[in-house]
C-alpha positions as a Markdown table, in Angstrom:
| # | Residue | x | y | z |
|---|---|---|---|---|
| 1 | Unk | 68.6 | 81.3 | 117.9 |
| 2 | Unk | 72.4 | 80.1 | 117.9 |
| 3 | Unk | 74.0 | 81.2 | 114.5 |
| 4 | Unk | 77.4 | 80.1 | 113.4 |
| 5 | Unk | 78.7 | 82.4 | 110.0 |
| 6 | Unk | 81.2 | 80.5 | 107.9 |
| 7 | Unk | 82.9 | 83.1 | 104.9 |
| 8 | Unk | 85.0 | 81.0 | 102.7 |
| 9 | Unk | 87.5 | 83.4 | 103.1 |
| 10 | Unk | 88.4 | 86.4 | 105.8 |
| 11 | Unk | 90.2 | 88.6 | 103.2 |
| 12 | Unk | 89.1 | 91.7 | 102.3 |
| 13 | Unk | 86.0 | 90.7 | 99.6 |
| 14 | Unk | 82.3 | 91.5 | 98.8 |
| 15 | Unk | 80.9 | 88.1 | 100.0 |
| 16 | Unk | 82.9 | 87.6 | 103.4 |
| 17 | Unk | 82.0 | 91.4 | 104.3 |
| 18 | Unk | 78.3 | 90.7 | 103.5 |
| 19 | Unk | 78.2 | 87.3 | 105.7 |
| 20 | Unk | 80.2 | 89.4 | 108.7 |
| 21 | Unk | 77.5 | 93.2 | 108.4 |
| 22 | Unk | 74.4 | 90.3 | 107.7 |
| 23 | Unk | 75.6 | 88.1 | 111.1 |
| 24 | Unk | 76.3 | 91.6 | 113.3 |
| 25 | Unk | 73.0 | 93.2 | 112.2 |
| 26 | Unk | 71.7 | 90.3 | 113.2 |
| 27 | Unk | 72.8 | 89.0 | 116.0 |
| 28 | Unk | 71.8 | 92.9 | 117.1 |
| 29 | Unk | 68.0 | 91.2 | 116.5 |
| 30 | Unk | 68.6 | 89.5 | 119.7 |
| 31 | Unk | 70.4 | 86.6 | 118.5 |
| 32 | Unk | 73.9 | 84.8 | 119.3 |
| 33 | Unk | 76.2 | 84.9 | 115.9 |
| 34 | Unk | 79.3 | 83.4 | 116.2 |
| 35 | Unk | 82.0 | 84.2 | 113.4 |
| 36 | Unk | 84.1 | 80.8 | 112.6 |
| 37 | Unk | 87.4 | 80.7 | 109.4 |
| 38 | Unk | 90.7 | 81.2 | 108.7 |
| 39 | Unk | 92.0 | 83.8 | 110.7 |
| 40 | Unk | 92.4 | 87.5 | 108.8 |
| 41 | Unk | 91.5 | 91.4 | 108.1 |
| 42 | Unk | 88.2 | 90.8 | 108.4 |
| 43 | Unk | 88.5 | 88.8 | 111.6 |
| 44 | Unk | 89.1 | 92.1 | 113.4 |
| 45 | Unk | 86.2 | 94.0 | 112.3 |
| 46 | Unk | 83.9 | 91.0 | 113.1 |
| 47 | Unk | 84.9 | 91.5 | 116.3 |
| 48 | Unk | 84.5 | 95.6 | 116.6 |
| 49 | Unk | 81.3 | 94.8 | 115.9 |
| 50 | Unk | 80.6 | 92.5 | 118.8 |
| 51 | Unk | 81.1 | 88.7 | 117.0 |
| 52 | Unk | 82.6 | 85.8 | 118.7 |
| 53 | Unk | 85.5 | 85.0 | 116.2 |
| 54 | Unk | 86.3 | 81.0 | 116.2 |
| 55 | Unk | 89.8 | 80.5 | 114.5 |
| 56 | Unk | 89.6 | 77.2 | 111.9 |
| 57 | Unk | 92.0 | 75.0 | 111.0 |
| 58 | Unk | 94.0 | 75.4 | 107.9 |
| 59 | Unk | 92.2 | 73.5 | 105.7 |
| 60 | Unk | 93.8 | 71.8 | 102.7 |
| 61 | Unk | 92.3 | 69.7 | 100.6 |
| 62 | Unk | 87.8 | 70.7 | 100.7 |
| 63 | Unk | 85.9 | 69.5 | 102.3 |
| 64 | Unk | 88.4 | 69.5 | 104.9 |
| 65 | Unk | 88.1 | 66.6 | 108.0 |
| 66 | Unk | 89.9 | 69.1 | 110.3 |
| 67 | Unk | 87.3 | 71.9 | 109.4 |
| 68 | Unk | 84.7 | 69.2 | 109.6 |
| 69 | Unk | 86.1 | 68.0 | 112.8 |
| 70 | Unk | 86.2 | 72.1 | 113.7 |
| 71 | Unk | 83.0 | 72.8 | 113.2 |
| 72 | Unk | 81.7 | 69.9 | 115.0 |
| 73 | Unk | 82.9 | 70.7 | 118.6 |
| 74 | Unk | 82.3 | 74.6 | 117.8 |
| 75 | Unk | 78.6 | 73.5 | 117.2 |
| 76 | Unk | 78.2 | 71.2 | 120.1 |
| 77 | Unk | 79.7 | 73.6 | 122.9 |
| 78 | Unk | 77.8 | 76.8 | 121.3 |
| 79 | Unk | 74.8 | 74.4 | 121.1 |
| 80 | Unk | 74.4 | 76.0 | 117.3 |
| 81 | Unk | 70.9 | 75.5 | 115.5 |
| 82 | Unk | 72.2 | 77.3 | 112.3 |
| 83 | Unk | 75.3 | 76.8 | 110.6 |
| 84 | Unk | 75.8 | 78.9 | 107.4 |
| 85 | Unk | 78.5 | 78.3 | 104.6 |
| 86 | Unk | 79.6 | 81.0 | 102.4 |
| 87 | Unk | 80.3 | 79.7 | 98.9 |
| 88 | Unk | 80.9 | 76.0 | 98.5 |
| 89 | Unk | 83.9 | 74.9 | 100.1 |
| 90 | Unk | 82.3 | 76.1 | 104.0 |
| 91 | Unk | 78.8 | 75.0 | 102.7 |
| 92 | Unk | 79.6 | 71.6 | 102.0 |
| 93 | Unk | 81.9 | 71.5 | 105.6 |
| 94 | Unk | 78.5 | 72.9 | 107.2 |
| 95 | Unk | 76.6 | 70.1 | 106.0 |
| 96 | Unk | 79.0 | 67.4 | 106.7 |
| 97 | Unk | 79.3 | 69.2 | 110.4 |
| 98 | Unk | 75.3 | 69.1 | 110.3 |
| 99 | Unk | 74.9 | 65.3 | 109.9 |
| 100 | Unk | 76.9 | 64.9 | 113.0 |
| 101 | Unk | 75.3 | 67.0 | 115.4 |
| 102 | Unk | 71.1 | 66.2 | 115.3 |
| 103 | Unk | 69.4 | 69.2 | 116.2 |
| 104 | Unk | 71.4 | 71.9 | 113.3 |
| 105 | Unk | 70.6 | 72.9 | 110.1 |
| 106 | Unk | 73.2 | 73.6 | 107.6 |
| 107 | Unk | 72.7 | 76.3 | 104.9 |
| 108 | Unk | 74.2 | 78.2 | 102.4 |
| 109 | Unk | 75.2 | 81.2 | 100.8 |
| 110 | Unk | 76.4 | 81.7 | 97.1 |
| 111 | Unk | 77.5 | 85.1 | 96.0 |
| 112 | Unk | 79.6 | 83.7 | 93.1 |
| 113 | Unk | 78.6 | 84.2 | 89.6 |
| 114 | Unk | 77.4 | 80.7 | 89.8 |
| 115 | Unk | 76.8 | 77.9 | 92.0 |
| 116 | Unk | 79.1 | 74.8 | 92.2 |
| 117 | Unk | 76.3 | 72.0 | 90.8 |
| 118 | Unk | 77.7 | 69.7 | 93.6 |
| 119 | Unk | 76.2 | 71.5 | 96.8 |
| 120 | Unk | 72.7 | 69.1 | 96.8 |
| 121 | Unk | 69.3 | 70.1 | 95.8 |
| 122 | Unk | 68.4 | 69.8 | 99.0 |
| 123 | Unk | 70.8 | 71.9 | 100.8 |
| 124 | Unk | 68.4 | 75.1 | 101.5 |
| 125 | Unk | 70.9 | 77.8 | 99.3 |
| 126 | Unk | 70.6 | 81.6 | 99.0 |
| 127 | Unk | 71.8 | 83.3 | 95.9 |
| 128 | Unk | 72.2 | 86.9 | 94.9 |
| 129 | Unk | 70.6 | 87.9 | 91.7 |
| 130 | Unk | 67.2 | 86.8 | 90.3 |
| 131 | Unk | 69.0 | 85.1 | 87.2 |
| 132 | Unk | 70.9 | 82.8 | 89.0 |
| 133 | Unk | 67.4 | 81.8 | 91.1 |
| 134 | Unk | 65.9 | 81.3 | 87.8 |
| 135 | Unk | 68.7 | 78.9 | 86.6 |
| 136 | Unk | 69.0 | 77.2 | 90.0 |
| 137 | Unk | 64.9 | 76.3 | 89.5 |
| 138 | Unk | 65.2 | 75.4 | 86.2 |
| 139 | Unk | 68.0 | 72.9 | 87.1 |
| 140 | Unk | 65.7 | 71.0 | 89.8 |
| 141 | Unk | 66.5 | 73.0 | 92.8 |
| 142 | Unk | 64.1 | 73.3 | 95.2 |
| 143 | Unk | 65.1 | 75.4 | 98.2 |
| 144 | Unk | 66.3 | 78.8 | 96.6 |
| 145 | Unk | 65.9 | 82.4 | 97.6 |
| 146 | Unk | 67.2 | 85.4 | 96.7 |
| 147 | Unk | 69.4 | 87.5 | 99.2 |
| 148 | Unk | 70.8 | 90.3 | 97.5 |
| 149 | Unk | 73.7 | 91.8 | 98.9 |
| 150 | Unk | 73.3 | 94.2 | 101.5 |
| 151 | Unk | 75.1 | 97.2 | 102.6 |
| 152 | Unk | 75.6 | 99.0 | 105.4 |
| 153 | Unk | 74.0 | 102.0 | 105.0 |
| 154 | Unk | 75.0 | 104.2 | 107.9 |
| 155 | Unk | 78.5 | 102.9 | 108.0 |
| 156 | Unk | 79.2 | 103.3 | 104.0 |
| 157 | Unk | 78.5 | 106.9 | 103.5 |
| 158 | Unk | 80.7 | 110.2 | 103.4 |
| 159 | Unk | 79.7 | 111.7 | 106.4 |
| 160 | Unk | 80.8 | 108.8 | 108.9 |
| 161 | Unk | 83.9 | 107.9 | 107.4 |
| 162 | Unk | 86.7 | 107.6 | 109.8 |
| 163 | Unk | 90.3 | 108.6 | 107.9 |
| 164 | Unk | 89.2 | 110.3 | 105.0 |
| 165 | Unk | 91.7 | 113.1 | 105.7 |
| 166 | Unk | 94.4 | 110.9 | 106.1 |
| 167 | Unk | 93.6 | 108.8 | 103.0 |
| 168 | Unk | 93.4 | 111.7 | 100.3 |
| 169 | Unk | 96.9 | 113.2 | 101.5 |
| 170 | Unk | 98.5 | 109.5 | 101.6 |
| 171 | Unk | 97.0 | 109.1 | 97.7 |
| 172 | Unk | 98.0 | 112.9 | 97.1 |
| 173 | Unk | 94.3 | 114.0 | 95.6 |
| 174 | Unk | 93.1 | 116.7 | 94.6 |
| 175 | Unk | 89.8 | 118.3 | 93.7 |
| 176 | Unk | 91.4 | 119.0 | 90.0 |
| 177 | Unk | 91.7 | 115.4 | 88.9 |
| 178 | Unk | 88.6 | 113.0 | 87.8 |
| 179 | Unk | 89.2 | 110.8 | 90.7 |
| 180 | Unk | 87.7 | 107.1 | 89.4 |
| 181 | Unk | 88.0 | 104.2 | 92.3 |
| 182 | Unk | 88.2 | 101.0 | 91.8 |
| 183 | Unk | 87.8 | 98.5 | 95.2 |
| 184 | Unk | 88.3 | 94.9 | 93.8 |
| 185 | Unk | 90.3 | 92.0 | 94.6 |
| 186 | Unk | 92.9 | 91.5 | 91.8 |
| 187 | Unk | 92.0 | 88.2 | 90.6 |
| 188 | Unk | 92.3 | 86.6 | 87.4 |
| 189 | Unk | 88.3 | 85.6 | 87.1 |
| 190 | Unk | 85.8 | 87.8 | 86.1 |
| 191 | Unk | 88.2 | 90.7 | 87.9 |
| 192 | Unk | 91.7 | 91.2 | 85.8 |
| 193 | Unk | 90.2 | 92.0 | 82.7 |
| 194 | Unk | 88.6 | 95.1 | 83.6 |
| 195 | Unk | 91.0 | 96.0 | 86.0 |
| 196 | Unk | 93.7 | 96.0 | 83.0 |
| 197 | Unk | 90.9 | 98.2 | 80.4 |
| 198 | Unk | 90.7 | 100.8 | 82.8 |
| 199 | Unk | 94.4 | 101.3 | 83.4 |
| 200 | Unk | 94.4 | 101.6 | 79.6 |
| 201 | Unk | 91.4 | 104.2 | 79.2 |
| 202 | Unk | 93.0 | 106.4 | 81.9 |
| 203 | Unk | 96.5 | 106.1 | 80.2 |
| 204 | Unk | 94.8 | 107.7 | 76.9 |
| 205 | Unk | 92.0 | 109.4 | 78.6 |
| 206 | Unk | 95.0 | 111.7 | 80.5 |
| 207 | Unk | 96.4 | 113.1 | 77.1 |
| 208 | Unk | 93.6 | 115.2 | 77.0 |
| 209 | Unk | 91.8 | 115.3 | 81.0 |
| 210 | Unk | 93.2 | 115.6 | 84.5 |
| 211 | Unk | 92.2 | 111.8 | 85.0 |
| 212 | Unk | 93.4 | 109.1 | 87.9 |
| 213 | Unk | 92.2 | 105.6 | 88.7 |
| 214 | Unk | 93.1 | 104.4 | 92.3 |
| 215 | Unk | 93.4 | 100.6 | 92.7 |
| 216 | Unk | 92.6 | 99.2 | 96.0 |
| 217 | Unk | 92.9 | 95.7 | 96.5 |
| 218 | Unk | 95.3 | 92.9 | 96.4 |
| 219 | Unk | 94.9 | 89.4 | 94.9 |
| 220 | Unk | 96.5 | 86.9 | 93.0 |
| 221 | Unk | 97.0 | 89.3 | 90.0 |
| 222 | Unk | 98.6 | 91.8 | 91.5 |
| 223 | Unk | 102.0 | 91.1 | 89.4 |
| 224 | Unk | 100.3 | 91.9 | 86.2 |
| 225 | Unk | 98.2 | 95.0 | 87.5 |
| 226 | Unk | 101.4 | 96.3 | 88.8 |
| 227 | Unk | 103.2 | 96.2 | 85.6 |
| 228 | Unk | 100.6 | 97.2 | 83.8 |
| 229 | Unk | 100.5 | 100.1 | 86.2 |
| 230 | Unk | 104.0 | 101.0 | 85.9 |
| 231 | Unk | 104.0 | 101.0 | 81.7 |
| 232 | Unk | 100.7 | 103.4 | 82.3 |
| 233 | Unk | 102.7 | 105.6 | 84.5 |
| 234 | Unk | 105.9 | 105.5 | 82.3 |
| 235 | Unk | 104.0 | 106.7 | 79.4 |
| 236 | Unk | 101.8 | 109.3 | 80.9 |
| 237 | Unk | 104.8 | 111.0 | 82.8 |
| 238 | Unk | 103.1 | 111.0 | 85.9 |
| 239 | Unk | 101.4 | 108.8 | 88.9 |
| 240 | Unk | 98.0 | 108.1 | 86.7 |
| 241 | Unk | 97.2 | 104.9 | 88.0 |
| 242 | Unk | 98.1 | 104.3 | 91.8 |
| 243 | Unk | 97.6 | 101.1 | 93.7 |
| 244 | Unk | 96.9 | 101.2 | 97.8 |
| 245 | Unk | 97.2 | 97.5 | 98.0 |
| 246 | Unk | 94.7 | 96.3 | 100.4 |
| 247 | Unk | 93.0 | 98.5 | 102.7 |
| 248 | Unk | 92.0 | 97.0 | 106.0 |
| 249 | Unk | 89.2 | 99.7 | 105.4 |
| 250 | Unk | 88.5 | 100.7 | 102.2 |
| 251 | Unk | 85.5 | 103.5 | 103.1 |
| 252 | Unk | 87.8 | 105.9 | 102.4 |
| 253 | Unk | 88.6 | 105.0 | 98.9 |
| 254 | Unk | 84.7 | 104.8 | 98.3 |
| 255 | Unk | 84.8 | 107.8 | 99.9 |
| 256 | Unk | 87.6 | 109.9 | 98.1 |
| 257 | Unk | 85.9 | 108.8 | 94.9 |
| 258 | Unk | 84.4 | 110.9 | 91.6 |
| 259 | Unk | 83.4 | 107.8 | 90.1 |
| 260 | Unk | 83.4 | 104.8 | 90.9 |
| 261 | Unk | 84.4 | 101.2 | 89.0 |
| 262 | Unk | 82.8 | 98.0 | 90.3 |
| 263 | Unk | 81.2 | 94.8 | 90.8 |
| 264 | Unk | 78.9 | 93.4 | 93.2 |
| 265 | Unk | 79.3 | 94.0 | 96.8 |
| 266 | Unk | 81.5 | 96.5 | 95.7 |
| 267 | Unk | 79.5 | 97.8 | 93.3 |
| 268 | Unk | 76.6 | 98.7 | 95.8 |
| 269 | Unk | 79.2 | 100.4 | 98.7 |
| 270 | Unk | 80.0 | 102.8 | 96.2 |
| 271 | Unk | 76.1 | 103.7 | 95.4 |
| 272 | Unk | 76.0 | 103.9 | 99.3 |
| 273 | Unk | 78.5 | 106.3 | 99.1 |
| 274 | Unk | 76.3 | 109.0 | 96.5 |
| 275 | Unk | 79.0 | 108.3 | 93.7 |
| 276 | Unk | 78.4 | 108.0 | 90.1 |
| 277 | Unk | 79.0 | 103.8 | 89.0 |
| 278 | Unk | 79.9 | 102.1 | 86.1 |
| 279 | Unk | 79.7 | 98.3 | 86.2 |
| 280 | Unk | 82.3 | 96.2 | 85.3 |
| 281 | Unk | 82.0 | 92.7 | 83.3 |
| 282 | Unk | 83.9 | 90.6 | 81.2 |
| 283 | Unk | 84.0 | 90.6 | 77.5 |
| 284 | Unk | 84.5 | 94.4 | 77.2 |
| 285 | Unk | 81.5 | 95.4 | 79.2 |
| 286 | Unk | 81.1 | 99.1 | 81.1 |
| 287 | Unk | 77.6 | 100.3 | 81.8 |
| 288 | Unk | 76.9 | 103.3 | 84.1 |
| 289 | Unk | 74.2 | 102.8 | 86.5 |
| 290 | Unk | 71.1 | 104.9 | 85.0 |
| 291 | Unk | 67.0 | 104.8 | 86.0 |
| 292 | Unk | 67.3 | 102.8 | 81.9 |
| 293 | Unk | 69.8 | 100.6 | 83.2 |
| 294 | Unk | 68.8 | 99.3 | 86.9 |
| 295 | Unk | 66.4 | 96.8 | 85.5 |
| 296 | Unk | 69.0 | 94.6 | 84.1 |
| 297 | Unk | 71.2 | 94.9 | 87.2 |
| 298 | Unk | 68.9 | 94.2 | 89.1 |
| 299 | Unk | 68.2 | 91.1 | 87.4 |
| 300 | Unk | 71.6 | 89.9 | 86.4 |
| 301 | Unk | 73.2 | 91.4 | 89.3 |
| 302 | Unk | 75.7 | 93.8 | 88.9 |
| 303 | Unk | 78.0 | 92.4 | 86.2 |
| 304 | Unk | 78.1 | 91.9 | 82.7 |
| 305 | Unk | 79.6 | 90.5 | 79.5 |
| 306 | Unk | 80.0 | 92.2 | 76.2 |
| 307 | Unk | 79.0 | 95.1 | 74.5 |
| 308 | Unk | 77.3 | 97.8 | 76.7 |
| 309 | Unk | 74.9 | 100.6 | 75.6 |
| 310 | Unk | 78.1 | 102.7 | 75.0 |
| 311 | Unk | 80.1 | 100.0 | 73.3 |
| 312 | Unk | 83.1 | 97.7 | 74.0 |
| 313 | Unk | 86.0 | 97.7 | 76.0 |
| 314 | Unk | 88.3 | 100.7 | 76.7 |
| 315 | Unk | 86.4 | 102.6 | 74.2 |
| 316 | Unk | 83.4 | 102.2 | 76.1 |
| 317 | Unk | 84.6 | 103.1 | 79.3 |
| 318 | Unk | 86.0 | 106.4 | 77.9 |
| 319 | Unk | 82.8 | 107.0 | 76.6 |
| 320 | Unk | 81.5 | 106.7 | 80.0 |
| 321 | Unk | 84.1 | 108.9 | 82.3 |
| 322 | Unk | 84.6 | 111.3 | 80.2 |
| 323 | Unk | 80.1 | 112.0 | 79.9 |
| 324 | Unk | 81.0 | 112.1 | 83.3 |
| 325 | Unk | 83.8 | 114.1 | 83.3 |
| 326 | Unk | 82.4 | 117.2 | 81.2 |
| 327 | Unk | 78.9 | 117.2 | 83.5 |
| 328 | Unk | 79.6 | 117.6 | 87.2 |
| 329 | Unk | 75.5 | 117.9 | 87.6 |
| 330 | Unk | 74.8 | 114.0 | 85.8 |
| 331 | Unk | 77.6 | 112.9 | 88.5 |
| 332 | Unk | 75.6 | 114.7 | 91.1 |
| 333 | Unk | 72.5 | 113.2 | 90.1 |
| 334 | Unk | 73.7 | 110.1 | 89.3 |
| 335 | Unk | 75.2 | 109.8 | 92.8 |
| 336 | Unk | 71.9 | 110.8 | 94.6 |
| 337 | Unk | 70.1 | 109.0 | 92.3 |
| 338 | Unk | 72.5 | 105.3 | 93.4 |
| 339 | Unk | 72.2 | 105.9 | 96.6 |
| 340 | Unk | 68.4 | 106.0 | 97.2 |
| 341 | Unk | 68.6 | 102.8 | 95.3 |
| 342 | Unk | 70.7 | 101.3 | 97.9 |
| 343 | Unk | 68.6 | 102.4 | 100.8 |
| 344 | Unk | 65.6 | 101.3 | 99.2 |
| 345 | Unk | 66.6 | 98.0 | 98.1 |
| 346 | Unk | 70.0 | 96.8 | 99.5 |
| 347 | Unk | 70.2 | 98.4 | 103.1 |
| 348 | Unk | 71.3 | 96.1 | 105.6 |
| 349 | Unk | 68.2 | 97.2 | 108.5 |
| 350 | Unk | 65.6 | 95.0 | 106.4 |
| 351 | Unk | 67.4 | 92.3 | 105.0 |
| 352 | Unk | 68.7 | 91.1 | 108.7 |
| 353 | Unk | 64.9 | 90.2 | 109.4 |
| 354 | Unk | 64.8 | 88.5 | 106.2 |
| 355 | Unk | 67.8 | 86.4 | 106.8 |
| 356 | Unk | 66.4 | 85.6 | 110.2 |
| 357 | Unk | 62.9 | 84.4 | 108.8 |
| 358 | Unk | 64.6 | 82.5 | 106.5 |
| 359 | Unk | 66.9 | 80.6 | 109.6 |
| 360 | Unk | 63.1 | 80.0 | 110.9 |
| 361 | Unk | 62.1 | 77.9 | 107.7 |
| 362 | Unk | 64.9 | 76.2 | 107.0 |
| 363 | Unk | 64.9 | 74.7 | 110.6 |
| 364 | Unk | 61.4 | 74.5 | 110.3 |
| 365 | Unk | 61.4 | 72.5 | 107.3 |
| 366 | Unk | 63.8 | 69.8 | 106.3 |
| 367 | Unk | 62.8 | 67.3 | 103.0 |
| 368 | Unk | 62.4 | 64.2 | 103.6 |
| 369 | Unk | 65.0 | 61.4 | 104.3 |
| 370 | Unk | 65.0 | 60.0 | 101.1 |
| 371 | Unk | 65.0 | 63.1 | 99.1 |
| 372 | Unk | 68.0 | 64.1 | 101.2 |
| 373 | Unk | 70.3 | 60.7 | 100.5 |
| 374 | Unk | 69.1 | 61.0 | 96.3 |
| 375 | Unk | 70.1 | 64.7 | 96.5 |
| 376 | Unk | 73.3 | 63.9 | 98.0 |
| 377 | Unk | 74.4 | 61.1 | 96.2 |
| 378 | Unk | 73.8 | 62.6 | 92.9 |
| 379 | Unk | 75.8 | 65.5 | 94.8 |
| 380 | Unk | 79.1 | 63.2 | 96.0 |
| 381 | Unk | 78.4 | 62.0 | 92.1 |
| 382 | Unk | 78.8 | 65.4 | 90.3 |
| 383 | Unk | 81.6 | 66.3 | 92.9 |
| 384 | Unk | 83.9 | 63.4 | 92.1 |
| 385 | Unk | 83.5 | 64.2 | 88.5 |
| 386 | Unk | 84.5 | 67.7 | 89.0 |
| 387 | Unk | 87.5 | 66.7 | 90.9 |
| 388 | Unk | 88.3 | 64.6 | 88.0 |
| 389 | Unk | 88.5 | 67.4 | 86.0 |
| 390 | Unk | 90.6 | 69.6 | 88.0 |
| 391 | Unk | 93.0 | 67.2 | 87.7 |
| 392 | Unk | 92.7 | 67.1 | 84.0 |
| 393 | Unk | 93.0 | 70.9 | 83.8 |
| 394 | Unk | 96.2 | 70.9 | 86.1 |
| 395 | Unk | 97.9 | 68.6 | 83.7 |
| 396 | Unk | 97.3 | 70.8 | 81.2 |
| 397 | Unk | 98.0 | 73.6 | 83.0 |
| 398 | Unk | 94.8 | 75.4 | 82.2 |
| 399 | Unk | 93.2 | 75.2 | 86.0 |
| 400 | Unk | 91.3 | 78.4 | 86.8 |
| 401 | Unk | 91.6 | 80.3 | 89.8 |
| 402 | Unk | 88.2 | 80.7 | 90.9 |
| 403 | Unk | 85.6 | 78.3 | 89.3 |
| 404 | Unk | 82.7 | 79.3 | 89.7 |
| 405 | Unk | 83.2 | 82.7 | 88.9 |
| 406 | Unk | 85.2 | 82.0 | 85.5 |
| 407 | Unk | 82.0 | 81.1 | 84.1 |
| 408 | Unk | 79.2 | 83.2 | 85.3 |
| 409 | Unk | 75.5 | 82.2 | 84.7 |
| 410 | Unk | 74.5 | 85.7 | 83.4 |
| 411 | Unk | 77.6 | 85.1 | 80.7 |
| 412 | Unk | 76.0 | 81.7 | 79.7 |
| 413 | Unk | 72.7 | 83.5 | 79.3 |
| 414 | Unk | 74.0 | 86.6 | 77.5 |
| 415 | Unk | 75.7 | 83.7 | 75.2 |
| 416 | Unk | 72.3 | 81.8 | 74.7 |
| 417 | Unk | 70.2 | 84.9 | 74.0 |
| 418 | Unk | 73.6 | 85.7 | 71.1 |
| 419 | Unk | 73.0 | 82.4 | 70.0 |
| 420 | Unk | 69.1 | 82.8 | 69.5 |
| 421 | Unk | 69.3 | 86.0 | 68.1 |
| 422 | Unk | 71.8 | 84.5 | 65.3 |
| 423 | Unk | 69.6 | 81.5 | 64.7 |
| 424 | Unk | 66.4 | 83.8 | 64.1 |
């Protein structure tokens, strides 16, 4: 089987680095994979791990006709049966691309916190946490699965990283600070919030405790998060908060790490790595990962919104570290404990033959021609009214970043659960 992977992005980020491990591991199944977007970090370690990267044009408005027009020739001189969108913008170019060359089969990925209502009904889709199959359902769609993230289980651990050394002199560690890493993009959905809570815990938290948070990551934010950094640093008298920018490989921040502070992908690299993890949400919500807590992470995926078991906001995640802190045998445990989940449930080795089977039935099974056009229509229908709205929101200067992940579907259902709860 011919695979072409599409990330919507080739940035440093949870979703692109799951779409590059998932297309090496499986094109290592016997399989031709052939990496295709905007030229970046992640380019190069596609290759080192043997994919064809195939440069796309820059895009501007999406769907894109250049991309479109991209994909097409890429498709028809690879002779491609699958090609696979990550998130909307590449899902929707892989379908348009799809219609033009008889023979493929476009599909798509969704690691967002929801999925854009205008990718059709028919389009088959792959989403990451239970909740947001459930919703997907429950809104008409037919062809949904869940593909939780995977991780790289050999690659993400202590023992093989490369530049560990080199990493904790360039930060300056030491084994006589709580070291609490944080691996995010800095973005203003679902991301800025959290980031700018722990900077706040540390700053008080290090009154008392030998505590630092390392920031790795760059982003849109990264004006606010470095401000906020400096005004930490100010009042502490000393580098409590550092920032790496982006690493082109951040295993060694995972790997340098006491505790660490995530979400998603992230999330799950640094269970890989044995460390103790709290999950960040929105809405002032830390939970560290416990046997108690898995189910709902599980479920929900590895986010969340509001109070937590230990409270809200910064007060919450002091809680948290400083548990932590005073009990070097839970952070052991703890970090045994994540990373037998991860092997068990997340390892990369068995959910490349998953992804593969699924290839099989999607190209195996297509809906009928009339479901398609009513799927898509009502599809290019919902689209044009979201552009519409854009437009609204940029008048009024109130256009969010990232979409689909400024309002996540297990926020929605944490609201409607409040909402039940307050009517009964």
């Amino acid at each position: 089987m011919r695979i072409l992977v599409y990330p919507h992005d080739l940035r440093m980020g949870g979703s692109q680095l799951n779409a590059i491990e998932l297309g090496a591991a499986t094109q290592s199944l016997g399989h031709e994979v052939v990496l295709f977007g905007q030229p970046g970090p992640l380019a190069d370690v596609a290759v080192s791990r043997g994919m064809e990267f195939v440069p796309a044009p820059i895009p501007g408005k999406r769907p894109s006709p250049a991309v479109i027009s991209a994909l097409v020739r890429t498709v028809r001189e690879r002779r491609v049966d699958i090609l696979h969108g990550y998130e909307w913008p590449p899902a929707l170019e892989c379908l348009a691309a799809s219609k033009l060359v008889p023979g493929s089969t476009a599909v798509a990925t969704v690691m967002s916190m929801a999925v854009a209502p205008f990718i059709p009904k028919s389009m088959p889709l792959m989403v990451g946490t239970g909740q947001i199959h459930q919703w997907e359902v429950s809104r008409g769609r037919g062809t949904v699965h869940v593909m939780e993230p995977p991780v790289d289980t050999e690659a993400n651990q202590v023992s093989t990283t490369p530049g560990l050394d080199a990493f904790t002199r360039a930060v300056g560690l030491t084994d006589r600070v709580l070291n609490v890493v944080c691996v995010t993009r800095l973005a203003y959905e679902l991301k800025l919030e959290g980031i700018m809570s722990a900077m706040d815990t540390v700053g008080l938290m290090s009154a008392e405790r030998p505590v630092r948070l390392i920031i790795a990551g760059t982003g849109p934010a990264r004006d606010e998060v470095g401000a906020r950094a400096a005004l930490v640093n100010a009042a502490t008298g000393r580098e409590t908060v550092t920032l790496t920018g982006e690493l082109s490989d951040p295993r060694p921040a995972y790997a340098a790490a006491d505790v660490v502070l995530g979400m998603g992908g992230s999330a799950l690299r640094g269970l890989s790595f044995g460390k103790p993890l709290v999950v960040q949400g929105e809405r002032g919500f830390w939970e560290l990962l416990t046997p108690r807590s898995l189910p709902t992470f599980l479920w929900q995926g590895w986010y969340g919104s509001g109070p937590g078991t230990a409270g809200q906001g910064h007060e919450a995640l002091g809680v948290i570290l400083r548990g932590l802190m005073d009990d070097e045998q839970l952070r052991n445990t703890l970090g045994v404990y994540g990373r037998k989940v991860v092997e068990e449930r997340f390892s990369l080795e068995s959910a490349a033959p998953r992804q593969l089977r699924l290839y099989q039935d999607f190209a195996a099974s297509r809906p009928a021609p009339a479901s398609i056009l009513g799927s898509e229509l009502a599809a290019a229908a919902r689209y044009a009214g979201y552009v519409g709205k854009r437009r609204y929101q940029r008048i009024l200067k109130r256009l969010p970043m990232d979409d689909f992940n400024s309002r996540p579907v297990a926020m929605a259902a944490t609201a409607s659960t409040r909402s039940s709860e307050v009517r009964a």
